[in-house]
C-alpha positions as CSV (number, residue, x, y, z in Angstrom):
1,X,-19.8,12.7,-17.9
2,X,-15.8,12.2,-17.6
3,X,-15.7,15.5,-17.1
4,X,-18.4,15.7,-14.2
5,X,-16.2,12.7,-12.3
6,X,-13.0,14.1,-12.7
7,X,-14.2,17.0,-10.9
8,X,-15.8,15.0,-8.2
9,X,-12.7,12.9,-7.6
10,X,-9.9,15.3,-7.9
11,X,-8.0,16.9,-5.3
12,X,-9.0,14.5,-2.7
13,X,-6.4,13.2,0.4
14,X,-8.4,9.6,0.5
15,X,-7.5,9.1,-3.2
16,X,-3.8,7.7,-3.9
17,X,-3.5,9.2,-8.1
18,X,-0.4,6.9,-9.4
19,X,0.5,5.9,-12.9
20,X,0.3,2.1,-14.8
21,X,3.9,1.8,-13.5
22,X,3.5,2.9,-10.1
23,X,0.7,0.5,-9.5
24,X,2.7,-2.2,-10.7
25,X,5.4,-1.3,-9.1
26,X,3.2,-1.6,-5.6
27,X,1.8,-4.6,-6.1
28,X,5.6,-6.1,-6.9
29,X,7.0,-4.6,-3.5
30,X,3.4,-6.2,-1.6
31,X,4.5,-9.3,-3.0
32,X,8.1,-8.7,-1.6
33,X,6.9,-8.5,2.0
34,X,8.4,-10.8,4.2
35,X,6.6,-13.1,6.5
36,X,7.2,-15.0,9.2
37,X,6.2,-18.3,9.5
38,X,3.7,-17.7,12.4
39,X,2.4,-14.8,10.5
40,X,2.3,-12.3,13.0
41,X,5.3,-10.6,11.8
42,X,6.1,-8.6,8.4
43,X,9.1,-6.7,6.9
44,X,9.3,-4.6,4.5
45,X,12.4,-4.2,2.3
46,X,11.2,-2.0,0.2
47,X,11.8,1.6,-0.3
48,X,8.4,3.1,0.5
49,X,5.7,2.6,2.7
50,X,3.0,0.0,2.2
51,X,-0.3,-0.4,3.1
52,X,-2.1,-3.8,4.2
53,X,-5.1,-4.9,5.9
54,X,-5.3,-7.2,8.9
55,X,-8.3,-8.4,10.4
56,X,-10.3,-5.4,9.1
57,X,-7.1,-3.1,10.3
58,X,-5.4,-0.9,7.7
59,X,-1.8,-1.0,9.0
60,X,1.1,0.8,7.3
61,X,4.6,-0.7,7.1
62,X,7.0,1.7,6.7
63,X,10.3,1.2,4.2
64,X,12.5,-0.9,5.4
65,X,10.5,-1.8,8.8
66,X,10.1,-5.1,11.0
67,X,6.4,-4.8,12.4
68,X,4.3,-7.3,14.8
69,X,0.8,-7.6,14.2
């Protein structure tokens, strides 16, 4: 049964594959984002892209960008 997902799930560009530490490592630079106090604008200071949702909107923040939402 593993076996039978593993092959259904692998190899696919809509799944992000990421070890424990990666993960963790994520979530720690989400919750590094920087917010303003009207909420309409976000930087991130990390070094990598992240991913959030807004108002149903997948939006990408690239490293080290200033975005308006």
């Amino acid at each position: 049964m593993i076996d039978e997902f593993s092959k259904l799930i692998s190899n696919r560009s809509d799944i992000w594959y990421a070890t424990n530490i990666e993960i963790i490592d994520y979530i720690k630079d989400l919750k590094n984002l920087k917010v303003s106090v009207e909420n309409n604008i976000i930087y991130n200071p990390s070094s990598i892209s992240l991913w959030i949702s807004v108002n149903d909107e997948v939006i990408e923040i690239k490293a080290g960008e200033t975005k308006k939402i």
